[in-house]
C-alpha positions as CSV (number, residue, x, y, z in Angstrom):
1,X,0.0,0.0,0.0
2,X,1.2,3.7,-1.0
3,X,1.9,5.9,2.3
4,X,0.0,8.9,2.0
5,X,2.0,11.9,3.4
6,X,0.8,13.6,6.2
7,X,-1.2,16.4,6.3
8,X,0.0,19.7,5.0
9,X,-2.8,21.6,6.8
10,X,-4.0,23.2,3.7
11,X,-7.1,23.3,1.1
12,X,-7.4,23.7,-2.6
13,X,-10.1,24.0,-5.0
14,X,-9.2,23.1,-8.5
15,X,-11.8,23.4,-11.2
16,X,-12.3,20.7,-14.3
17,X,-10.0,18.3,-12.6
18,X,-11.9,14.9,-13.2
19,X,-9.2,13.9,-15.8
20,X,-6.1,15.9,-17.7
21,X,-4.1,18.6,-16.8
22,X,-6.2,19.6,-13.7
23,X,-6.2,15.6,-12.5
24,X,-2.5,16.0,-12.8
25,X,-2.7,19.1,-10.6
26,X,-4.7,17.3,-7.9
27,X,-2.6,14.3,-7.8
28,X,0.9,17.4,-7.3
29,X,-1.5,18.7,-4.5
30,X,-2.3,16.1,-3.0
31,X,1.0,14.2,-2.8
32,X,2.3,17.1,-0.6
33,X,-0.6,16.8,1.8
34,X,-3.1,19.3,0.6
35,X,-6.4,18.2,0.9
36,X,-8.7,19.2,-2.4
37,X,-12.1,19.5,-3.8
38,X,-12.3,18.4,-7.4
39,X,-15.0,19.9,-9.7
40,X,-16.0,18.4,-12.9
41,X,-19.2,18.3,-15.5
42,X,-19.4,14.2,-15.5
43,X,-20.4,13.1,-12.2
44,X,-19.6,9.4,-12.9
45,X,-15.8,10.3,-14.3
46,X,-15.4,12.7,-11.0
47,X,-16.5,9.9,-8.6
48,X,-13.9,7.6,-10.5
49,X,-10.9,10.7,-9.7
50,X,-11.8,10.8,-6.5
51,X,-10.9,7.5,-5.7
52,X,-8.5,7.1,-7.4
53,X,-7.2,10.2,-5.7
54,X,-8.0,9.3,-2.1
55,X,-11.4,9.7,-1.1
56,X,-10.0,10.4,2.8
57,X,-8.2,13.5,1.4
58,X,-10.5,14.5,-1.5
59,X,-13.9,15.5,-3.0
60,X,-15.7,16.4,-5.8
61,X,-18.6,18.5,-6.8
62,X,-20.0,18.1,-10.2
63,X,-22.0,20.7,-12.3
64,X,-20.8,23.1,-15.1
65,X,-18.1,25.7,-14.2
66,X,-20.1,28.9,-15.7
67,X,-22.9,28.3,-13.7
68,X,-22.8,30.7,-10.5
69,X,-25.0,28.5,-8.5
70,X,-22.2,25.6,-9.0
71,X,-19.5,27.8,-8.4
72,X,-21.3,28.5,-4.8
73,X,-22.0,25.3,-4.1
74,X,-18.2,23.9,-4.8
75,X,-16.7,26.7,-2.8
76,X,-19.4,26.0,-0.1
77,X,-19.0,22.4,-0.1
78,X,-15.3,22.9,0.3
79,X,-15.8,25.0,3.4
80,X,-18.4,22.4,5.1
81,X,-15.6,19.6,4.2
82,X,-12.2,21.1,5.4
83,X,-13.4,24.3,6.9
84,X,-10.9,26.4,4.3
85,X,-9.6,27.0,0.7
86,X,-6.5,28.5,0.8
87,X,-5.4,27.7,-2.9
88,X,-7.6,27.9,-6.0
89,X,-6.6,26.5,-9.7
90,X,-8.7,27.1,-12.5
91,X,-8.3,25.0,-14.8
92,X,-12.0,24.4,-15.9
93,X,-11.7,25.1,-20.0
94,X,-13.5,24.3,-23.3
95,X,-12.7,24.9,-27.1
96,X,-15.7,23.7,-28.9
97,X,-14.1,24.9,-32.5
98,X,-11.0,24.5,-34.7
99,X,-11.3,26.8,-37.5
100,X,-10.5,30.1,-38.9
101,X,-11.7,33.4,-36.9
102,X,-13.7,35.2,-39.9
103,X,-16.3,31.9,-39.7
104,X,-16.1,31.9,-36.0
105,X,-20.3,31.7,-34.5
106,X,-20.3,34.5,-31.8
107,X,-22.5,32.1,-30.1
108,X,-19.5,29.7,-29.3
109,X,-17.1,32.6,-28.9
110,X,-19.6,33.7,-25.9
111,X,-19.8,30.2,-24.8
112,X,-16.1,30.1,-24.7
113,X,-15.3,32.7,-22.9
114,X,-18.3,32.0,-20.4
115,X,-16.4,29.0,-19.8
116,X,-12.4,30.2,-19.9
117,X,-12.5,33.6,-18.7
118,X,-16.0,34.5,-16.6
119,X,-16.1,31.3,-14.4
120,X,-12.5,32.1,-13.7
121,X,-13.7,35.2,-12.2
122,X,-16.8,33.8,-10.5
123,X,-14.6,31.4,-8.7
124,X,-11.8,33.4,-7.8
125,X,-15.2,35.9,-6.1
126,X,-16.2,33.1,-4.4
127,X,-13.3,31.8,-2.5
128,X,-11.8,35.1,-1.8
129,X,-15.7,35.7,0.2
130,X,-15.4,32.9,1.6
131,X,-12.1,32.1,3.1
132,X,-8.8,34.5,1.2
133,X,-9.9,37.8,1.8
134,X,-9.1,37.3,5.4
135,X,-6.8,34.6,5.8
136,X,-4.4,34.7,2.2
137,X,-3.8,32.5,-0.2
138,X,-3.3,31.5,-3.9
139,X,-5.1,31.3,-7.4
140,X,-3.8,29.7,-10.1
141,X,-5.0,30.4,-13.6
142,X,-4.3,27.8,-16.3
143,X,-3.9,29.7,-19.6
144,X,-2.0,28.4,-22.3
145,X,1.0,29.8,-24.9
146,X,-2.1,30.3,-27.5
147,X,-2.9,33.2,-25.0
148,X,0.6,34.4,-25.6
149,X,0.8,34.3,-29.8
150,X,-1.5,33.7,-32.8
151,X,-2.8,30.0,-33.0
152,X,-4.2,29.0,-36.2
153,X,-8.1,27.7,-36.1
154,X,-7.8,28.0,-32.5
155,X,-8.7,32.1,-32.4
156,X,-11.6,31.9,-30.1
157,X,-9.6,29.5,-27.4
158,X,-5.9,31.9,-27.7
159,X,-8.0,35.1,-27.4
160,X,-9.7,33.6,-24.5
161,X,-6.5,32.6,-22.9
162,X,-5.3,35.7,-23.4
163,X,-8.1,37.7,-21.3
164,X,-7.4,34.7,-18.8
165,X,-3.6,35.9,-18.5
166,X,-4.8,39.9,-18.3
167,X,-7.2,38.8,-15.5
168,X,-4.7,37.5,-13.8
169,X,-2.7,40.4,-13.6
170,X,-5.9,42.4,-12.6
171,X,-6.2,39.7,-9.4
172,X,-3.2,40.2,-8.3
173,X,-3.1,43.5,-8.3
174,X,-6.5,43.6,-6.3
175,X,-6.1,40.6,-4.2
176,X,-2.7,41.8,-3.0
177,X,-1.5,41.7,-0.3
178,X,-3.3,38.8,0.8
179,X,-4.0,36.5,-2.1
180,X,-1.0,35.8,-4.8
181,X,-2.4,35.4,-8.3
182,X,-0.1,33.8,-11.2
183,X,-0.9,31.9,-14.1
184,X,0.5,29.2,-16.3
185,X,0.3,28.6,-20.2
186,X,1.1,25.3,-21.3
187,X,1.9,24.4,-24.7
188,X,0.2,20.9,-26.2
189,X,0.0,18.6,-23.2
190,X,-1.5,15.0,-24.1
191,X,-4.3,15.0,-22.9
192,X,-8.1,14.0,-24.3
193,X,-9.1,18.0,-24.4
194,X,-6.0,18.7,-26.8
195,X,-6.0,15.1,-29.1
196,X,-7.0,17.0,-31.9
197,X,-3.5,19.3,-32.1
198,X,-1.7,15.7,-32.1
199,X,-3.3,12.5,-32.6
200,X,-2.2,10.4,-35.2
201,X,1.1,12.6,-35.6
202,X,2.9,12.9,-32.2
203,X,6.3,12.5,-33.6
204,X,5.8,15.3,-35.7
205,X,4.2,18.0,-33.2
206,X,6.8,16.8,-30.5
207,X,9.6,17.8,-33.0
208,X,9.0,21.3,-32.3
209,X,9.9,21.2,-28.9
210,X,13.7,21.7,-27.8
211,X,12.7,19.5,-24.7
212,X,11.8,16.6,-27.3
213,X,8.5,16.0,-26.2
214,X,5.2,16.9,-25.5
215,X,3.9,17.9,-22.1
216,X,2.1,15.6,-19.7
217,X,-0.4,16.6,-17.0
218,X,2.4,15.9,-14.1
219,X,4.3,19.0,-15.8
220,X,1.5,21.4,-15.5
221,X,0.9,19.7,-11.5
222,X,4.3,20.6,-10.7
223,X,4.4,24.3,-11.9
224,X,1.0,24.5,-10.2
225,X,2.5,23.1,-6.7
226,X,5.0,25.2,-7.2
227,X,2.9,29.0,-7.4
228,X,0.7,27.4,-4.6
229,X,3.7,27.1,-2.6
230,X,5.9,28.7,0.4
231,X,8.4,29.0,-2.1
232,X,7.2,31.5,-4.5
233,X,5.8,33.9,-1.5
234,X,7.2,37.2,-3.4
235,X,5.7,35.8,-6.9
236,X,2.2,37.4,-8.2
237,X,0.8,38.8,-11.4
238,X,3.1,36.4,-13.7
239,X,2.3,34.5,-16.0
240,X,4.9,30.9,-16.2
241,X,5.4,29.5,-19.8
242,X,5.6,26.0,-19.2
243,X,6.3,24.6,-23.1
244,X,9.5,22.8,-23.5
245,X,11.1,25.0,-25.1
246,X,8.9,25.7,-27.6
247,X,8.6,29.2,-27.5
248,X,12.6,29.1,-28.2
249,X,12.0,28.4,-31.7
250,X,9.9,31.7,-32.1
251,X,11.3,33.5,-35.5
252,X,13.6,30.7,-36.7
253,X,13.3,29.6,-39.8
């Protein structure tokens, strides 16, 4: 049997965290002690990730992240369980289309930014009500390198990311000095939510990273311990490119 480590005293809230990047950034969280409250749409898959994560340690509440009712209800369900939430990671995303801008239905762009950018917000309200504005903490918003340059049929997603970077820069500056607010942008992580940028030809996409390879969700779990850590106490309002290298490449032909 696997020795869990004892407890670290604190609480984190990390939205759309059944499976991918934000189950690799319960599993970081939760290896150091934390105890966490998982949020996801699928109840069934967020039962199975609670398990699988420790059921002593953590929970789940399901429902859809741009609803403000859910967004209560995880944040109040967090404070009935562990009586705090001192770190929050939003990680809750969608990007229903893959095409060119200038065809783009402003019905999805709403719905993706609903999603990306406004539940953010909601949830970053709601925990710093009901526990940070007091007693401090950390958010963490997972944005992505589309947020930080053009992305071809991705527009909607990258310009949505890139709202999700300024907000985080707006946090930070009103949450201080309590509450540190950074953000991360990851470049193509496998995961089922980005299969489409390299299914079928991983060889190919992973040759444009220095690093060799494509990212994994443990990558994004360990920058995301990391900014919810004593060790980055002086860090807020930044914005950590986690991309193997990728960005290196920028303007080489």
């Amino acid at each position: 049997m696997t020795t869990l480590p004892e407890l670290s005293g604190k609480v984190a809230l990390i939205t759309g965290a059944s499976r991918g990047i934000g189950y690799g950034v319960a599993q970081a969280l939760v290896a150091r002690g934390d105890r966490v409250c998982i949020t996801g749409r699928n109840e069934d898959a967020l039962k199975e990730a609670v398990e699988a994560l420790g059921a002593d340690r953590v929970i789940g509440v399901a429902g859809k992240a741009h609803d403000e009712a859910h967004q209560a209800a995880a944040v109040e369900r967090t404070m009935e369980a562990f009586g705090r939430v001192d770190h929050l990671v939003n990680n809750a995303g969608t990007n229903p289309v893959f095409g060119p801008i200038a065809e783009l239905d402003l019905n999805v762009a709403r719905k993706v930014f609903e999603t990306n950018v406004v539940s953010a917000l909601g949830f970053a309200q709601q925990t710093w009500k009901a526990w940070q504005s007091e007693n401090g903490g950390a958010i963490v918003n997972i944005a992505s390198v589309a947020g930080l340059a053009p992305s071809p049929f991705i527009g909607a997603y990258g310009i949505s990311k890139a709202a999700m970077i300024n907000l985080t820069a707006q946090l930070a500056h009103e949450f201080a000095p309590k509450v540190r607010v950074n953000a991360i942008a990851p470049a193509v992580v496998k995961t089922k939510f980005a299969a489409a940028l390299y299914e079928g030809r991983e060889a190919e996409a992973a040759a444009a990273y220095p690093l060799g390879r494509l990212g994994v969700p443990t990558d994004i779990g360990g920058a995301a311990a990391f900014l919810t850590s004593e060790q980055s106490d002086w860090v807020t309002g930044q914005t950590l490119v986690v991309d193997g290298g990728l960005f290196l490449n920028a303007g080489v032909a």
